[in-house]
C-alpha positions in Angstrom: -17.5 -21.7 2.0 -16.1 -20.9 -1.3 -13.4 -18.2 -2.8 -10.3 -17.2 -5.2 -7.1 -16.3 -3.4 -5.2 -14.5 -5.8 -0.9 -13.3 -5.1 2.2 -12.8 -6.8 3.0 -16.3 -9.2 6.0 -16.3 -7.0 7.4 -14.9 -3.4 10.8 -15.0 -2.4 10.4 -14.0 1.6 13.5 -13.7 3.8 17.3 -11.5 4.6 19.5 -12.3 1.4 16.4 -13.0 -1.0 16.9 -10.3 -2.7 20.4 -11.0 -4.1 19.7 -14.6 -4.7 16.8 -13.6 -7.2 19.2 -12.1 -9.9 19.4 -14.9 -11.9 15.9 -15.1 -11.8 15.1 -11.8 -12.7 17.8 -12.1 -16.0 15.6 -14.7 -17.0 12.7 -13.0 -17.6 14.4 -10.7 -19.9 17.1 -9.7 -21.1 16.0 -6.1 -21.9 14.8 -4.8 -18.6 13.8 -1.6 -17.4 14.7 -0.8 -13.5 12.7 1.4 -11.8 14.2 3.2 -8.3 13.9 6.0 -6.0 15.3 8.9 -6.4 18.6 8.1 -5.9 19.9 5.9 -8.4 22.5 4.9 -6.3 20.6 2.8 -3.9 20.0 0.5 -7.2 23.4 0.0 -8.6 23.6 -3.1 -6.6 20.9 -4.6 -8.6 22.1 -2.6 -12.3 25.3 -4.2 -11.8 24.0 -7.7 -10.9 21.4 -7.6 -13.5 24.3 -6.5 -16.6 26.4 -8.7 -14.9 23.6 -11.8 -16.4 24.1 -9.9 -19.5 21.0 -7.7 -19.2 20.4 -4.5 -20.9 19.5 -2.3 -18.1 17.1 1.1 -18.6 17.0 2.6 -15.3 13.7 5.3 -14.2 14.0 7.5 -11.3 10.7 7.6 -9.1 10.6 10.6 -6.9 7.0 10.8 -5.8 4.0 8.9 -5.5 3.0 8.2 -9.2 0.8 10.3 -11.7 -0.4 10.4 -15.1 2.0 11.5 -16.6 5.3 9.9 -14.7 3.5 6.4 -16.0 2.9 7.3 -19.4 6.7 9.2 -19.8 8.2 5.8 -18.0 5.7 3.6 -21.1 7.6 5.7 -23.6 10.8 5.1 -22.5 10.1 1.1 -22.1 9.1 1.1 -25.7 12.2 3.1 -27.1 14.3 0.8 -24.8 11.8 -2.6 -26.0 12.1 -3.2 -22.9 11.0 -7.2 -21.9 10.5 -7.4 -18.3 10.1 -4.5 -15.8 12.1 -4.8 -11.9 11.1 -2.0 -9.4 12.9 -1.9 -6.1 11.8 1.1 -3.8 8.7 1.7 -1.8 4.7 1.4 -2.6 5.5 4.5 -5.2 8.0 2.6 -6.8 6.5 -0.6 -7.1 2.8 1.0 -8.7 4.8 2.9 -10.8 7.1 -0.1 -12.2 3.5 -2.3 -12.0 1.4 0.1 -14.2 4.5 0.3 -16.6 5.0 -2.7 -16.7 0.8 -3.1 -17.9 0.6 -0.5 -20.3 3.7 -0.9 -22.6 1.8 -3.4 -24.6 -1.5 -1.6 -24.2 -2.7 0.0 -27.4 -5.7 1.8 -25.9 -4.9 5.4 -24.1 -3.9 4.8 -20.4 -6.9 7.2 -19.1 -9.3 3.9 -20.8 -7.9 1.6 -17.9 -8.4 4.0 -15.0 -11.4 3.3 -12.4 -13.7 6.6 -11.4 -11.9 8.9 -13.8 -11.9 6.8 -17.4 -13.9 3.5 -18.5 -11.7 1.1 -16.0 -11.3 -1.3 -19.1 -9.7 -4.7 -18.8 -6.2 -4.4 -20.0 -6.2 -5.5 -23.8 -2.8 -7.6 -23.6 -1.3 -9.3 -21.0 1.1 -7.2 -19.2 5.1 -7.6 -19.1 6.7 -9.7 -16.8 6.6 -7.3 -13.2 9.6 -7.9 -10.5 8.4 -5.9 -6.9 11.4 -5.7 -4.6 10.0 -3.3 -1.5 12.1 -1.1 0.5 10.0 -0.1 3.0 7.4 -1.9 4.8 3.9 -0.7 4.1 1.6 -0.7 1.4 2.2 -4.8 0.3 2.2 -3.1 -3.4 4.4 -6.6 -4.4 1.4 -8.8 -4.5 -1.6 -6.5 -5.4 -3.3 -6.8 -9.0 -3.7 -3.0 -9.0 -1.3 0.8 -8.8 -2.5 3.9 -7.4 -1.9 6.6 -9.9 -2.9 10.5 -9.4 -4.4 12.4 -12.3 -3.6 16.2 -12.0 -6.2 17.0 -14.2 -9.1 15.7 -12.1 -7.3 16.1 -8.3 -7.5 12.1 -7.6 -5.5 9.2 -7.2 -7.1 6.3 -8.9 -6.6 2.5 -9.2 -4.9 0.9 -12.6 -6.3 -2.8 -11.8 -6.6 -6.0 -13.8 -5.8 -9.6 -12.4 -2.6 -10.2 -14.9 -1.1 -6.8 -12.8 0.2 -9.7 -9.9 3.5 -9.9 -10.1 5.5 -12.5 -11.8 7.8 -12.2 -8.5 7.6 -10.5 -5.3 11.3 -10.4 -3.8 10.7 -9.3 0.0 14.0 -8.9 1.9 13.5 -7.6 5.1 17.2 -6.3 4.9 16.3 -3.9 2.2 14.2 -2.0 4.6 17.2 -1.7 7.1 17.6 1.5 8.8 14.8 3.4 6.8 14.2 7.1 8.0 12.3 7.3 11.3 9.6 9.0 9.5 9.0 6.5 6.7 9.0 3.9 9.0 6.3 5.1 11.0 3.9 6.3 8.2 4.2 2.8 6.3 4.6 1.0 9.3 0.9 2.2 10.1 -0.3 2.0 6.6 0.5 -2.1 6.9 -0.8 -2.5 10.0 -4.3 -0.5 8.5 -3.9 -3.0 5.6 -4.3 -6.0 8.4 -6.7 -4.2 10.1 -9.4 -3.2 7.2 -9.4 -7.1 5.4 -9.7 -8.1 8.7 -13.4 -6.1 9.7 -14.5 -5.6 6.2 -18.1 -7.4 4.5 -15.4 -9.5 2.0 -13.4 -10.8 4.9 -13.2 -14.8 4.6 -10.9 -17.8 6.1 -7.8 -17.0 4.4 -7.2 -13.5 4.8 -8.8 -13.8 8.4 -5.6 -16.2 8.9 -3.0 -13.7 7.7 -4.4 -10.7 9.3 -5.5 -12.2 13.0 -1.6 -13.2 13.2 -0.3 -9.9 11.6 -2.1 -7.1 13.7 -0.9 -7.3 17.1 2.8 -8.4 15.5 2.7 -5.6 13.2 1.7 -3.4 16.4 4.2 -4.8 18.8 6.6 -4.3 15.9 6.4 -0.4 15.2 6.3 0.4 18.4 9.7 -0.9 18.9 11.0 0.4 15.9 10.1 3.7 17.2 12.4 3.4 20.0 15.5 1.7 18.5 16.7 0.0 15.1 16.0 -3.2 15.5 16.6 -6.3 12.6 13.9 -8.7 14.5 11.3 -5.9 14.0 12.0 -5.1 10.5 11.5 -8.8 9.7 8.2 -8.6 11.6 6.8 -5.3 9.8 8.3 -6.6 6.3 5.7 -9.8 6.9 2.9 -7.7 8.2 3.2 -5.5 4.7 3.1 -8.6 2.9 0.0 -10.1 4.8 -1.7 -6.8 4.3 -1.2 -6.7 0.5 -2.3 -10.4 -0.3 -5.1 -9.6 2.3 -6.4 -6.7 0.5 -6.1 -8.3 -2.7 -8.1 -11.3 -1.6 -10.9 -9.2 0.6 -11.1 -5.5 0.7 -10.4 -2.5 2.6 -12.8 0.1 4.2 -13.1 3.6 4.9 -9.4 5.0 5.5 -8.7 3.9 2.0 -11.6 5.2 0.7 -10.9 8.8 1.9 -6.6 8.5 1.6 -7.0 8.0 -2.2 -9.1 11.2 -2.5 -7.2 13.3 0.3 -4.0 12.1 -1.6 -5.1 13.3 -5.4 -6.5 16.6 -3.4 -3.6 17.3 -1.6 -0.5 15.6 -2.7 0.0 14.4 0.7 1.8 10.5 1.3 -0.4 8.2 1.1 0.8 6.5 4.6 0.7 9.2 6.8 -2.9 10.0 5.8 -4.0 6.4 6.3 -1.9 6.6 9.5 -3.5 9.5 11.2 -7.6 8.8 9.5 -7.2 4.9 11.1 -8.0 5.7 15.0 -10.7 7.8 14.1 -12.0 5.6 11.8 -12.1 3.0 13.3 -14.0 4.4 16.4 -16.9 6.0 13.7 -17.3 2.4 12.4 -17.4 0.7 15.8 -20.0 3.4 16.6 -21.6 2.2 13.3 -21.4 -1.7 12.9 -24.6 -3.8 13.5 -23.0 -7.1 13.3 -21.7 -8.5 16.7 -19.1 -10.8 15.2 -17.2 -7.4 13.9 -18.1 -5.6 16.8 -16.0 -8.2 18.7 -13.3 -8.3 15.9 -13.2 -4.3 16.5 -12.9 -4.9 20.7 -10.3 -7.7 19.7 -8.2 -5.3 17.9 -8.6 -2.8 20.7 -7.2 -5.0 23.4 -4.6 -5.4 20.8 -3.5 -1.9 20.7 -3.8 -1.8 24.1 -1.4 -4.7 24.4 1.0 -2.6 22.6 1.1 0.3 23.9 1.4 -1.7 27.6 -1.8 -0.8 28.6 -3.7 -3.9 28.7 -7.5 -4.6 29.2 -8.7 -1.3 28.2 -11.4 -0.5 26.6 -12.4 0.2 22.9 -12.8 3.9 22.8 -9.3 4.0 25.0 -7.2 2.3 23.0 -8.0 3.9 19.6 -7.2 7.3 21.5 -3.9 5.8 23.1 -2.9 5.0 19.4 -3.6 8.5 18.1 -1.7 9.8 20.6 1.3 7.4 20.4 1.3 8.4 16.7 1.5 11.9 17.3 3.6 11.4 19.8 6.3 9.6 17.3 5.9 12.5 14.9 3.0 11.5 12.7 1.3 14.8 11.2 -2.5 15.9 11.4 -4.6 16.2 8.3 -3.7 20.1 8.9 -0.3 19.3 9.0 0.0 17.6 5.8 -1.9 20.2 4.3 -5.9 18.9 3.8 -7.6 21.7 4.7 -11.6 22.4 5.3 -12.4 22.6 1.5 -10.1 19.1 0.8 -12.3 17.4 3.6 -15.2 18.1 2.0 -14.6 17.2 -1.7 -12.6 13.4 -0.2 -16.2 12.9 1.7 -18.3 13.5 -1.3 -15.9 11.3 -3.4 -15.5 8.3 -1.0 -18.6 7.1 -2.1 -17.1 6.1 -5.8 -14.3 5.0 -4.2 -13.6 0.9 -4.4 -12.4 0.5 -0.9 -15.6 2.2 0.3 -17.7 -0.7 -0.9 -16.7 -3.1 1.8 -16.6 -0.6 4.8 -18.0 -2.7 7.7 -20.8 -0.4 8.3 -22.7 2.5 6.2 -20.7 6.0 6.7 -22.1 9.3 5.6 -20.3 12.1 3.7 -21.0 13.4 7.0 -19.6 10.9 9.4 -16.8 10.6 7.0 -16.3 14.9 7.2 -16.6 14.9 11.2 -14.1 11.9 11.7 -11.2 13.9 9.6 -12.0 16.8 11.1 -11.4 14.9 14.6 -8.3 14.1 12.9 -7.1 17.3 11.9 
């Protein structure tokens, strides 16, 4: 048995991390660029702290799930501000953005050279700057991936910005900082981590080490959001802000499969989030693989993480089929949209089959999917 596992140079996990880092963060640089939601507000905290070191601080507003052009406007303004290290504390938006910034301010090729599927997917020609993720929700593990997600308008789909010098210098996760998120949030990351343990886990790249994180992180991460969909509730925060994390140094060290395959195009397509896609495409999903898979050592991963979800959803020792139904209902149920709902229509279905192919999370679905399987299971989830 050999393999690389690759993370973030540094985590800091745990309530109060996230203030304790300052100092660290100064260090890096004392011209930094801070990029935030959309309410720059919710950042002062970290502003002040950081000018408090005696850092220059350039703050960048991230409103939406990054594009082309958000990434190469946020470059410019690193350069104009020579900006030396790059903090991003929001969600998985934030982070990629702050992450592909923080990689192309001393690129001197054009961006679109970098991209996978769309451009040449080139190697980044310099190292990047030195990349703080802080994460404010729990979902997509962005804090300790090598690659951001980026949408390019001018060919409808959201592709990967990836190189191994894109892991961050430090991932800050503070389970705190995900206190009392929106309802809605919490349930479409919430499913897009536990997705994240679930792909690594049944993919063709899964080996010892990710199989560790992700065997301990389903049926917590499960357990987890289904509380959190009843009450707040601190424990359960703490619980879904370590399943994120496992799912992001899983599917950096693994793969992913077939819900990531089709989110990325359904996302560029549509504009829809990227977590309630991967939310409502994972029951359905995974009952076309388990339909599909030859090997018995997945099919019995697959029936383990059924009598997980059952588990969860108190309805032990049911079977496969059952479960992945009771967690599509339970999601829809808690207010997750359809495909429909979020706006993929008939034509959008088609065009994310035909493109899942190209896709890099395709490549280690646990068994072989047709544009056609693929266009029948998001219609089931429509």
């Amino acid at each position: 048995m050999s393999f690389a596992f690759a993370t973030a140079t540094e985590i800091l996990f745990g309530r109060g991390q996230s203030r304790a880092a300052v100092g660290r963060i100064a260090a890096l640089g004392q011209q930094v660029l801070l990029v935030h939601g959309s309410n720059p507000a919710r950042a002062a905290w970290l502003r002040d702290a950081l000018q408090d070191q005696g850092c220059a601080v350039t703050g960048l507003a991230v409103a939406r799930e990054p594009d082309l052009p958000m990434i190469e406007t946020g470059v410019g303004l690193a350069r104009q501000a020579n900006v030396r290290a790059v903090v991003a504390l929001g969600g998985g938006a934030v982070i990629d953005a702050g992450k592909a910034i923080a990689a192309l301010v001393p690129a001197t090729r054009p961006t679109l050279d970098h991209l996978e599927v769309v451009g040449q997917g080139l190697a980044l020609d310099h190292a990047p700057l030195p990349f703080v993720a802080m994460p404010t929700t729990a979902g997509t593990g962005a804090e300790v991936t090598r690659n951001a997600v980026i949408g390019v308008p001018e060919h409808r789909r959201k592709v990967s910005l990836r190189d191994l010098r894109m892991l961050p210098r430090l991932a800050v996760v503070d389970p705190a900082l995900t206190d009392d998120c929106p309802r809605g949030i919490t349930l479409a990351s919430g499913l897009d981590a536990i997705t994240q343990v679930i792909e690594p886990f049944i993919c063709t790249r899964a080996n010892a080490m990710t199989d560790a994180l992700c065997r301990d992180a389903i049926p917590r991460g499960l357990a987890a959001l289904t509380r959190l969909m009843q009450a707040e509730d601190a424990v359960a925060r703490d619980e879904m802000a370590w399943v994120s994390l496992c799912g992001g140094l899983a599917l950096a060290n693994s793969g992913l499969g077939a819900v990531h395959g089709l989110a990325g195009p359904l996302g560029g397509l549509s504009g829809a989030a990227h977590g309630a896609i991967c939310g409502v495409l994972l029951p359905h999903v995974l009952r076309a693989n388990r339909r599909a898979v030859e090997d018995g050592g997945t099919r019995a991963r697959m029936d383990q993480i059924g009598a997980w979800i059952g588990q969860a959803m108190g309805q032990p020792g049911i079977e496969f089929d059952d479960a992945v139904t009771l967690l599509a209902d339970w999601s829809r149920r808690a207010g997750l949209p359809t495909l429909t709902q979020l706006g993929i229509d008939r034509d959008a279905m088609q065009n994310a089959a035909d493109a899942a192919a190209s896709s890099s999370s395709m490549k280690a679905n646990p068994a072989p999917l047709t544009a056609q399987d693929l266009l029948k299971l998001m219609q089931a989830a429509g």
